[in-house]
BAKE-638074 format. One line per field, with one value per residue (C-alpha): residue in three letters; x, y, z. Coordinates in steps of 0.2 Angstrom, whole numbers, plus 5000, padded with zeros to 4 digits. Each point is the difference from the previous one (the first is absolute). Example, Ala and Ser with C-alpha at 12.3 -4.5 7.8 and 13.67 -1.06 7.14 Angstrom:
2
zadren <- (ala,ser)
xx <- (5062,5006)
yy <- (4978,5017)
zz <- (5039,4997)
END
This chain:
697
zadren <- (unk,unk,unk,unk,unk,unk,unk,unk,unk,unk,unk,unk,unk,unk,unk,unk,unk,unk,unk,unk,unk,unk,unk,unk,unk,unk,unk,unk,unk,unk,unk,unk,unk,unk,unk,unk,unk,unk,unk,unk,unk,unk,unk,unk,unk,unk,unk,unk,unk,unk,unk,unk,unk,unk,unk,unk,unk,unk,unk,unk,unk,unk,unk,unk,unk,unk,unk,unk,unk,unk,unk,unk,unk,unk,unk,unk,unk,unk,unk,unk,unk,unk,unk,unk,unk,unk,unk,unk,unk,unk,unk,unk,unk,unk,unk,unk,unk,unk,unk,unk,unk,unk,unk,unk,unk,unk,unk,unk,unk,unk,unk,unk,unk,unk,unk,unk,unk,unk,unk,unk,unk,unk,unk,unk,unk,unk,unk,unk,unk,unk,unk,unk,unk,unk,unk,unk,unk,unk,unk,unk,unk,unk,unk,unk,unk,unk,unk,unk,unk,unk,unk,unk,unk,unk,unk,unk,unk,unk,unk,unk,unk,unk,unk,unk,unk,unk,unk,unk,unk,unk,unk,unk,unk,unk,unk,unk,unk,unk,unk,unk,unk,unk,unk,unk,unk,unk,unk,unk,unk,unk,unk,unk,unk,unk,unk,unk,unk,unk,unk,unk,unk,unk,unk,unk,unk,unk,unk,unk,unk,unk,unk,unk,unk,unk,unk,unk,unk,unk,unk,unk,unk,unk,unk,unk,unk,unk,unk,unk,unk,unk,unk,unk,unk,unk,unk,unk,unk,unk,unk,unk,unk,unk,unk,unk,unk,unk,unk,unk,unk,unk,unk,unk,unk,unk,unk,unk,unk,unk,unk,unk,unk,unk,unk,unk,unk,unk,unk,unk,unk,unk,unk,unk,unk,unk,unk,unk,unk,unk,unk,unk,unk,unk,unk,unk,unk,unk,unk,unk,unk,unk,unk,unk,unk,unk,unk,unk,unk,unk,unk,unk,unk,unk,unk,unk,unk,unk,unk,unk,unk,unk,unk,unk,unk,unk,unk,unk,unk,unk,unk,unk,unk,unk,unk,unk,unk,unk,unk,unk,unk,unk,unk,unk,unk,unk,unk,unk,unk,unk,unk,unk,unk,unk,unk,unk,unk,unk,unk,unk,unk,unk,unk,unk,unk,unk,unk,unk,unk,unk,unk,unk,unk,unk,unk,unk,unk,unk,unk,unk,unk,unk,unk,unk,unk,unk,unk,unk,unk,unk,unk,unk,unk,unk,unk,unk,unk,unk,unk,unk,unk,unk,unk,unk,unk,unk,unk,unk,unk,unk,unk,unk,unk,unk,unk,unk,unk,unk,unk,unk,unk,unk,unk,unk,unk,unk,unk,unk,unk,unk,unk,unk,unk,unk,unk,unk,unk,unk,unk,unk,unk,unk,unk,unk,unk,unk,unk,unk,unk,unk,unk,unk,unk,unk,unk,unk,unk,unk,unk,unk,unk,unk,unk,unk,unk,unk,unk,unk,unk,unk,unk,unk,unk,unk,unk,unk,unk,unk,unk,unk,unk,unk,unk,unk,unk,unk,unk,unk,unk,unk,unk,unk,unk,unk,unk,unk,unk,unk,unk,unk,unk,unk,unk,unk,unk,unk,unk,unk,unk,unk,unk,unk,unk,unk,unk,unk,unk,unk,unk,unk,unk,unk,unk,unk,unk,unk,unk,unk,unk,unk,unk,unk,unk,unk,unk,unk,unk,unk,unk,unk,unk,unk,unk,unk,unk,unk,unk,unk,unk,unk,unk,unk,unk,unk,unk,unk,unk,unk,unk,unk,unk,unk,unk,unk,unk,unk,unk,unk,unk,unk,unk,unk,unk,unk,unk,unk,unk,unk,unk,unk,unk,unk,unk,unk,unk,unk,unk,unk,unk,unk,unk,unk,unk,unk,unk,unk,unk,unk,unk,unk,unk,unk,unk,unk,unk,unk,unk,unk,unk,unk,unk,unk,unk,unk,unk,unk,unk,unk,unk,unk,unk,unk,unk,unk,unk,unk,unk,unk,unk,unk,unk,unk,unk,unk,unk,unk,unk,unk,unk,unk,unk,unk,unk,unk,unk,unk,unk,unk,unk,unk,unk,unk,unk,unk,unk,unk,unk,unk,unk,unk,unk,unk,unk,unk,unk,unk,unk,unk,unk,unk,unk,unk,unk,unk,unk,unk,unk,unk,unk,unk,unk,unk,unk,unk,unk,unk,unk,unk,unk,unk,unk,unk,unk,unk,unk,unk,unk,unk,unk,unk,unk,unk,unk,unk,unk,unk,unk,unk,unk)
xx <- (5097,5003,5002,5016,4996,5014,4991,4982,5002,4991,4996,4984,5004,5004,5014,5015,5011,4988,4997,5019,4997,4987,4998,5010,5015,4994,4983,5004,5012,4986,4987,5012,5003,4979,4998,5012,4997,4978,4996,4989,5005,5003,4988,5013,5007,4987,4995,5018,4998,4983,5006,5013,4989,4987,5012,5010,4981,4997,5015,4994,4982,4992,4985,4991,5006,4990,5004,5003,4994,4994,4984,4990,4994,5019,5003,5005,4992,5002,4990,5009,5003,5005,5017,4989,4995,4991,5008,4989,5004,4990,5016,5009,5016,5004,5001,5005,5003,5008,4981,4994,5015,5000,4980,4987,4980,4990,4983,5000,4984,4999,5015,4997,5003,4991,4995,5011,4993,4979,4993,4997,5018,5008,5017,5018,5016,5015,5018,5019,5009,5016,5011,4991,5003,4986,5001,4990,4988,4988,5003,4995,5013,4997,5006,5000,4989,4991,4981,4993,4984,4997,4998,5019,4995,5010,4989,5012,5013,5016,4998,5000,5012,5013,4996,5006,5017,5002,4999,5008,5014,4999,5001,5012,5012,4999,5007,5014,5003,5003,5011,5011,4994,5001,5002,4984,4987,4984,4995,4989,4989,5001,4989,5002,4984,4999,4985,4989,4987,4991,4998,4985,4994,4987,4988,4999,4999,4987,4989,5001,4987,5008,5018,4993,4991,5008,5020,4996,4992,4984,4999,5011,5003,5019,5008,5008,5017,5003,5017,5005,5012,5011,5005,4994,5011,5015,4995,5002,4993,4989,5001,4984,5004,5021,4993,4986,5014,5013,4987,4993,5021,5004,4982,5006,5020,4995,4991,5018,4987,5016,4992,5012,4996,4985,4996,4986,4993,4990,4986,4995,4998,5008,5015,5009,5011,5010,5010,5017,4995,4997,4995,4984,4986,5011,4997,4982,4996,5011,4991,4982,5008,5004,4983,4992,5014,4997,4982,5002,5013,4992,4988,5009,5006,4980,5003,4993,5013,4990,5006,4985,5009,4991,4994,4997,4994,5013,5015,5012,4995,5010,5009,5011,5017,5004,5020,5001,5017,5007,5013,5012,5004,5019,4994,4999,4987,4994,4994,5018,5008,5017,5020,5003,4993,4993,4990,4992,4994,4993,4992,4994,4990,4993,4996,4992,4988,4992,5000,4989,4990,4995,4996,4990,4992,4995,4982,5005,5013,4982,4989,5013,4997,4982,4991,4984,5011,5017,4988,4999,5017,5008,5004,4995,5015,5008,5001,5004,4988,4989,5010,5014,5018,5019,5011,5018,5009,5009,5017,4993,4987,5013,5010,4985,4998,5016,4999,4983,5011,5017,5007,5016,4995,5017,4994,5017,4995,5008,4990,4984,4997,5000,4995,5009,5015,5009,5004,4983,5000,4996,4981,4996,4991,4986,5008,4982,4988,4986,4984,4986,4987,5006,4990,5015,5019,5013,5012,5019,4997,4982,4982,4991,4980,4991,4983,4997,4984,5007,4987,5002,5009,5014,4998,4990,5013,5016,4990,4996,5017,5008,4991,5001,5020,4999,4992,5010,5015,4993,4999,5016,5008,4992,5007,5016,5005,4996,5011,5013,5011,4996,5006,4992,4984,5001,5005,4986,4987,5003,5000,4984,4993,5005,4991,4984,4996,5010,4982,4998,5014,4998,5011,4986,4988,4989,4987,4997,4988,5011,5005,4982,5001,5016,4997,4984,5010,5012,4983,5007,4984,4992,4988,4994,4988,5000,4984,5011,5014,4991,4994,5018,5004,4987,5011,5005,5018,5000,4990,5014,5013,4994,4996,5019,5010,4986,4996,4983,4988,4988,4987,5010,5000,4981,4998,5012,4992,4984,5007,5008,4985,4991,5009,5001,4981,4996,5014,4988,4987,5007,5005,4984,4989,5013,5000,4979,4998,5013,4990,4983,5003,5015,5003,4983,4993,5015,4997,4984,5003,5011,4989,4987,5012,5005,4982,4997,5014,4993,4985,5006,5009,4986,4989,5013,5005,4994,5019,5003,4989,5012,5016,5011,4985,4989,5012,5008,4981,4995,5017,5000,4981,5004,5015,4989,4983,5014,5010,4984,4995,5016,5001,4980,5008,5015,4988,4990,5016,5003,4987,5000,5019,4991,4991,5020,5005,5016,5015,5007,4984,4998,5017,4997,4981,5011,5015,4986,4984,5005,5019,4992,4984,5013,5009,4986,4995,5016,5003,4983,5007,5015,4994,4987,5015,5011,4985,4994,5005,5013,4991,4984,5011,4997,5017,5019,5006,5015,5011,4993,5005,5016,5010,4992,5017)
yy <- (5099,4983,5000,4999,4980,4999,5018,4995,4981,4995,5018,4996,4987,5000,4985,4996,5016,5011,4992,4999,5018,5006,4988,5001,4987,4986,5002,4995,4985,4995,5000,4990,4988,4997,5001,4987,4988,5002,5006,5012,5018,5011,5014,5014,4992,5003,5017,5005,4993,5005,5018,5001,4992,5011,5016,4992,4997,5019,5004,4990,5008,4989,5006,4983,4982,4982,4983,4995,4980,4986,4994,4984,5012,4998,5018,5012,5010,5015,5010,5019,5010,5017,5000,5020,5001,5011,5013,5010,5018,4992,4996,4985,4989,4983,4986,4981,4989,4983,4991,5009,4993,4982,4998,5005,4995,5003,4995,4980,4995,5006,4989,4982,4988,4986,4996,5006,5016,5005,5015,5008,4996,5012,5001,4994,5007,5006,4995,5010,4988,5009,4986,5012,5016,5013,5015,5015,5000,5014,5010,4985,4989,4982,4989,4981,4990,4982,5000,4987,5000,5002,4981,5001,4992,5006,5011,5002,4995,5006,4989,4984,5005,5004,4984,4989,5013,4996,4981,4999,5007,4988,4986,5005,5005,4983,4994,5013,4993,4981,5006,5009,5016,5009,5018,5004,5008,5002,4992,5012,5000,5007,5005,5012,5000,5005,5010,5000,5012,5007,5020,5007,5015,5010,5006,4984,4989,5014,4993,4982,4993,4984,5009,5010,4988,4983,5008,4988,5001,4988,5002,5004,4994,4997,5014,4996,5001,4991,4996,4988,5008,5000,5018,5007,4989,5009,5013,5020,5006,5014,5016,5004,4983,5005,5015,4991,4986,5015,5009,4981,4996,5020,4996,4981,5005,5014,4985,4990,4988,4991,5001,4992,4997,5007,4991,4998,4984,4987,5007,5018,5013,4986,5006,4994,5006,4989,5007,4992,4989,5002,4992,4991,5013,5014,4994,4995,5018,5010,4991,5003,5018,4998,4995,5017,5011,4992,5003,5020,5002,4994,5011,5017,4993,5000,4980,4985,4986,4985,4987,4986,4984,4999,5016,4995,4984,4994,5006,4996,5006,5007,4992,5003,4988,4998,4995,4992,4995,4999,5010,5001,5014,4999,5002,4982,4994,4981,4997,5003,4985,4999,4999,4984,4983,5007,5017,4987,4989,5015,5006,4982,4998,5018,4996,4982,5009,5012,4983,4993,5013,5006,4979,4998,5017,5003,5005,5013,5008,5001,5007,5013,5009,4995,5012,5004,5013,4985,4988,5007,5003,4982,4987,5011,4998,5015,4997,4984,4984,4999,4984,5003,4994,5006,5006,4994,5001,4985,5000,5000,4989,4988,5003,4995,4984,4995,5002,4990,4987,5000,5004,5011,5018,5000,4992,4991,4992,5000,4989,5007,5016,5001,5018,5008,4990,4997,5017,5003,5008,5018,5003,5009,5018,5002,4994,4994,5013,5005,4990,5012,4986,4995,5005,4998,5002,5000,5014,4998,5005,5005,4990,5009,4999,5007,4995,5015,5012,5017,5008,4988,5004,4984,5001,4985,4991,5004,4995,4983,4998,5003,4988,4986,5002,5002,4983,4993,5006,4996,4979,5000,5010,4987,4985,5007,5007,4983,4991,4989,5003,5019,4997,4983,5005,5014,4992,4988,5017,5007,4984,4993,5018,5001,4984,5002,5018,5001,5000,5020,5002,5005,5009,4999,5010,5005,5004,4984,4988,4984,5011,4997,4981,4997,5012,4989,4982,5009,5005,5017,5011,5009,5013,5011,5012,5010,4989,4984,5008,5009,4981,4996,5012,4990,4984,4994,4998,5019,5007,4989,5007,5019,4997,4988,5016,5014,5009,4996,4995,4989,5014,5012,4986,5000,5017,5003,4985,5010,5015,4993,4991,5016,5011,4986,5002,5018,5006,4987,5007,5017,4995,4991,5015,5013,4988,5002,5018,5001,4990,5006,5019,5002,4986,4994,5018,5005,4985,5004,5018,4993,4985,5014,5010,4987,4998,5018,4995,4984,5009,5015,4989,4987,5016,5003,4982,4983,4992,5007,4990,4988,5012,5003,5008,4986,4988,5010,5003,4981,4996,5015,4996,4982,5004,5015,4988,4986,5013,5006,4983,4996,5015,4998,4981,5007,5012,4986,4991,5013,5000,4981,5007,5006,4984,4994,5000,4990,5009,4984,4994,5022,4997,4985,5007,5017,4986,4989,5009,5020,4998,4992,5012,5013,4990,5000,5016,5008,4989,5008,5017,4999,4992,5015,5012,4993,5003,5017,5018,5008,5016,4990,4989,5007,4996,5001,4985,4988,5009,5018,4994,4990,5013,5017,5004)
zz <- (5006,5009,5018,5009,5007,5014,5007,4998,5006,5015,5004,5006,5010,5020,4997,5009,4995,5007,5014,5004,4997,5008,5018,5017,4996,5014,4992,4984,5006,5011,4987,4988,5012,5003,4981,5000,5015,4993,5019,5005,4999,5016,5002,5004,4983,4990,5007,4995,4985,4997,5003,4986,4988,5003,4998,4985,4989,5005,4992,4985,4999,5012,5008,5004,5006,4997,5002,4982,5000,4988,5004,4992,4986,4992,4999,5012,5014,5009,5014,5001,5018,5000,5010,5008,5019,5005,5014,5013,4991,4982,4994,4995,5001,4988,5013,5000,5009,5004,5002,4984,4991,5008,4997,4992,5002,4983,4997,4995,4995,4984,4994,4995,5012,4995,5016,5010,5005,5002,4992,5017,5008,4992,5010,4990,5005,4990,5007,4994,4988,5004,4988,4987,4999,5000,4987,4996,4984,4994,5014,5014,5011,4996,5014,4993,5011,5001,5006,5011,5009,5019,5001,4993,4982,4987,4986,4991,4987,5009,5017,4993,4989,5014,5010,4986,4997,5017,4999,4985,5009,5014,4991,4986,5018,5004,4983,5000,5018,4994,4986,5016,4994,5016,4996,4991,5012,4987,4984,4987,4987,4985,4989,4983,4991,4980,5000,4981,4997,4983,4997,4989,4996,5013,4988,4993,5015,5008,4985,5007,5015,5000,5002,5011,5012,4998,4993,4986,4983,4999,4983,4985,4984,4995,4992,4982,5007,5020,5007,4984,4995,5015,4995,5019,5010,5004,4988,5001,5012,4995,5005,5011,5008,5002,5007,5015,5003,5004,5012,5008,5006,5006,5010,5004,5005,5013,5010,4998,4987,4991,4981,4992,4980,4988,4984,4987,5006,4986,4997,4991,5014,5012,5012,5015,5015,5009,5016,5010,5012,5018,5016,4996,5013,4992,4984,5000,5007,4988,4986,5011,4997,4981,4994,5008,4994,4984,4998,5006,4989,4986,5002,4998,4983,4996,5000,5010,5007,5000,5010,5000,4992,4984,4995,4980,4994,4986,5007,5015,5016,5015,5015,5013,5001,5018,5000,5017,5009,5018,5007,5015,5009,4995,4981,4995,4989,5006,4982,4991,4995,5012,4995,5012,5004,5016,4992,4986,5013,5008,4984,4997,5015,5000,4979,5005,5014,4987,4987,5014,5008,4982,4994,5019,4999,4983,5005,5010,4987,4988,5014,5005,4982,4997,4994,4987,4990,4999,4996,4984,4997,5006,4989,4984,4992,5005,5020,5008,5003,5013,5004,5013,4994,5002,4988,5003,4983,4994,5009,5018,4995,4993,5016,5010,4990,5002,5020,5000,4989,5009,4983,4997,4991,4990,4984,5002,5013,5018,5011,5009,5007,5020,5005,5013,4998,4982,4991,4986,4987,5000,4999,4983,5004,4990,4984,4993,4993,5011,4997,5000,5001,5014,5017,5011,4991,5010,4989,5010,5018,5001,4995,4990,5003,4983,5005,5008,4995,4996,5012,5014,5017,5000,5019,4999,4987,5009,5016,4993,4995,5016,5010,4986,5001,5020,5003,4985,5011,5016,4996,4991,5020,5007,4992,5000,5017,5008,4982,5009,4985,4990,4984,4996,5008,4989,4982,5005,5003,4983,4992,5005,4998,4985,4993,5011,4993,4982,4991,5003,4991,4981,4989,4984,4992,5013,4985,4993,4999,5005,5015,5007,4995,5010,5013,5002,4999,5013,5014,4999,5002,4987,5009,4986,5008,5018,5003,4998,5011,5012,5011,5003,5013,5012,5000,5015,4994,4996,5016,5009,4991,5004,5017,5005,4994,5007,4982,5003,5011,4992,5004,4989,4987,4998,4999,4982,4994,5004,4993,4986,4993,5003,4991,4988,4996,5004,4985,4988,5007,4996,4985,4993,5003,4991,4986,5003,4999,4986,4990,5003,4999,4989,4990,4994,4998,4989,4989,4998,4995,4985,4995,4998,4989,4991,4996,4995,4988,4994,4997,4990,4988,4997,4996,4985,4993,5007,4996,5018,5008,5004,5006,5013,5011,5001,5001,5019,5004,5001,5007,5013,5004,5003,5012,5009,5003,5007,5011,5005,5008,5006,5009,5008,5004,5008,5013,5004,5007,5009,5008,5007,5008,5016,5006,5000,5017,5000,4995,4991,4990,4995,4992,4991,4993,4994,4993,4991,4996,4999,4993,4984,4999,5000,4986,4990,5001,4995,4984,4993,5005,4994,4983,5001,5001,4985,4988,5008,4991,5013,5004,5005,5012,5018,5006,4999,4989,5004,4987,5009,5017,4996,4987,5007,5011)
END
């Protein structure tokens, strides 16, 4: 029986209602208006508040709090405190307080830091992000925090998050502001991000060290049938699926998680989630949220969710869509085309900042979803290019070509258009089909970004974003408010903005060779791999950036370059001695066993009649023998790279010897395997097979 949504919704949460509910009136109206003015919370607030929290999660099962953060690891974190204090009669009461709720100290050296942070200064503090709300899962309060270190560094993926909320909303004021916007108070963030996901079998993926160790397969053959078809997108949903995608929104409604739509994504045992949009630190948590809820789910179906971005050679991979706008507190949406000269002119400049912070920041777009696991997905013909461009559709783009070429929109022809002033005609919402090659597609009121991974954290993304569109917004203040006349000053803006930075925008096919050439002719940036990205970030123009609107230091910038390229290698590393031990003690040996069978064959027949001398057993036994002695010396060469991996001591030149030298060992290796495996008998195979792990739900 389905759950009564309206009852169950946001049950677990300590949102607004229930704190309408639950605190003193003058408490709640003074917590709003901190929450709202971004000061620093009271102490006899926050005990109040710290007080009916504690005894609304007790209500909900609680018997532990944490500070729920996002370290540098890009999952979640969480220390757990008993809310028991001891009494002097060996009793107990359930106590906390203001201070517990405000700050937390857990242990930070274990963390990555890149830097930041030594081994034996172990010290990082936790601090209350009340704009989001804490809520009560498996029996623990989870209060939203971000984590610095006691230097003040941000070890996290939340700070520098709500720095660049917060200047993104400064400088998009002082737009509103010109325009005699007066009324607007705070400019948002939005973010609503589609979430895809693949769901196998348990038994089967319990059978896989690569699952198990790296979430993706290292080997595998294709199965007979893939997603060719196109009969899994949109399909039916299966039943045991039907069934965990019923349980995963009862578990994702009760923490006010808006899941929104469920589908059958590309490929076989593919699936996505997409929830309603929300503020952008909101969002990126309840998605933080999703991906755990997901996994534990799963698990009480007797499946796996995988969520790396390319679990299966041959078939699409996963991402994660992060649909970005910005929003006014009075409900308006800066990225929807306006009714009036004034609202498109509005639209216009907020459209040209994104047009140029996207052409001038391009680098930093790539880096912010860099990865080892997206690099196998982007640009493989199911995800978009490594290449940054924006997706317009052909009516703003030929809006936008008229403005750079004082030319009238009305094919008729009515004399140029002057924005602001004569009456334009109205902007076409997202009246072209959306282009799915496309990295950056504006879809009517909101720019979608689909080169997310599916397992990443779009902190760092929507981060980027921000401060790319704050300083964008920050020259085009500047030059206007000191404009002796607004409106030509302004026309003049857009124009010139528009002809200096049109080459990022493409409505084409992402996929396509010619893409590269003119991407190429256009100096667009085309930086394949994580290793390519990564050096960007250490640019003076992006430490500058960074450190003008306080995101990062340049400190902090180091350190996730550090990280980055760390992680980068370690999951190669990972990955390269999985494929290793696969090879040596399953693979090879199996072969071997059925080589040998094959020969007991071969022999058994030649002792009755010489005609099968020449059969189907000798004929798999030089070809498997050949493709064993190769896959063993490729696998004895891939070891003996690893080994040179330690005398590495620079993250950046690690990376590149992993990108160059151990990526195509790797290659190598699994092409013998996987040609080993389409000419091996099934029940001598040591593993699941693609068609096991891709049709077993």
């Amino acid at each position: 029986m389905r759950s009564n949504v309206p009852e169950i919704f946001g049950s677990m949460v300590f949102n607004d209602a229930i704190m309408r509910d639950k605190l003193p009136k003058d408490i709640y109206k003074s917590l709003k208006k901190t929450i709202e003015d971004g000061r620093d919370l009271d102490i006899s607030i926050a005990n109040a508040v710290a007080i009916a929290m504690k005894d609304w999660a007790i209500e909900k099962g609680a018997t532990h709090y944490t500070h729920w953060f996002q370290p540098l690891t890009g999952i979640t974190a969480e220390k757990h405190d008993s809310f028991i204090s001891p009494q002097n009669d060996g009793r107990v009461i359930m106590e906390f307080s203001g201070k517990e709720l405000i700050k937390g100290e857990p242990d930070a050296s274990s963390f990555p830091s890149g830097g930041l942070r030594a081994t034996f200064e172990a010290r990082g503090y936790t601090a209350w992000d009340p704009t989001s709300y804490a809520f009560v899962k498996d029996g623990v309060l989870c209060i939203p925090t971000a984590f610095c270190s006691y230097g003040g560094e941000a070890l996290d993926k939340k700070t520098p998050l709500l720095r660049s909320m917060e200047t993104l909303n400064e400088q998009a004021l002082r737009i509103l502001r010109l325009f005699g916007n007066s009324s607007v108070k705070r400019v948002t963030t939005t973010v609503g991000p589609e979430q895809e996901y693949f769901l196998v079998d348990k038994d089967v993926y319990n059978k896989r060290k690569d699952l198990m160790y790296c979430g993706r397969t290292l080997y595998g053959a294709m199965a007979p049938k893939g997603q060719e078809m196109d009969d899994h997108y949109f399909g039916a949903i299966l039943p045991r699926v039907q069934s965990y995608m019923e349980e995963l929104n009862d578990e994702l409604w009760k923490l006010g998680i808006m899941s929104k739509t469920e589908h059958n994504e590309v490929a076989p045992a593919q699936h996505e989630m997409a929830p309603i949009f929300d503020t952008a630190n909101i969002s990126i948590d309840h998605n933080q949220i999703t991906m755990e809820i997901m996994k534990n789910v799963a698990k009480r179906h007797n499946m796996i969710c995988l969520l790396h971005e390319k679990p299966f050679a041959g078939v699409n991979g996963s991402g994660k869509h992060n649909n970005w706008s910005m929003v006014t507190d009075e409900g308006v949406n800066l990225l929807e085309p306006g009714k009036s000269p004034h609202e498109n002119a509005q639209f216009l400049l907020f459209l040209t900042a994104i047009i140029k912070g996207i052409d001038e920041y391009q680098d930093l777009m790539r880096v912010s979803i860099a990865s080892a696991g997206n690099d196998h997905r982007l640009g493989a013909s199911e995800a978009p290019p490594a290449i940054m461009s924006i997706f317009l559709g052909d009516d703003l783009e030929a809006i936008l070509d008229c403005i750079e070429n004082d030319t009238s929109y009305n094919k008729q022809g009515a004399g140029k258009m002057e924005i602001g002033v004569h009456v334009l005609p109205s902007f076409p919402k997202d009246t072209t089909d959306r282009n799915r090659t496309s990295p950056f597609a504006f879809t009517g009121n909101k720019f979608e970004f689909r080169s997310c991974g599916s397992s990443m954290s779009v902190s760092g993304p929507n981060t980027i974003l921000n401060t790319i569109v704050a300083e964008e917004l920050s020259k085009f203040a500047d030059e206007l408010e000191k404009a002796d006349d607004f409106t030509d000053t302004l026309n003049e803006l857009i124009k010139t903005t528009i002809k200096k930075h049109k080459r990022i925008i493409f409505n084409g096919d992402g996929y396509s060779k010619e893409w590269k050439e003119e991407a190429k002719k256009r100096g667009l940036l085309n930086l394949e791999t994580t290793v390519d990205a990564m050096p960007a970030m250490l640019e003076k123009k992006n430490i500058d950036l960074f450190e003008k609107h306080n995101i990062y230091t340049a400190l902090e910038i180091k350190s996730r370059y550090e990280i980055n390229l760390d992680v980068y290698s370690k999951t190669l590393n990972i990955e390269a001695m999985t494929m290793s031990e696969m090879a040596k003690r399953q693979i090879l040996p199996a072969v071997n066993e059925y080589i040998r069978e094959l020969a007991k064959t071969l022999s058994l027949k030649m002792g009755t009649d010489t005609l099968f001398k020449n059969g189907m057993e000798k004929d798999l036994i030089k070809k498997l023998s050949v493709l064993e002695d190769k896959a063993y010396v490729q696998v004895n060469e891939l070891d003996k790279l690893l080994l040179k991996v330690s005398a590495i001591e620079d993250n950046l030149e690690c990376a590149k010897y992993y990108k160059d030298r151990i990526i195509p060992a790797m290659d190598k290796l699994r092409a013998y395997c996987d040609e080993m495996e389409i000419n091996t008998a099934d029940k001598y195979w040591p593993f699941p097979t693609y068609g096991d792990l891709l049709f077993s739900v």
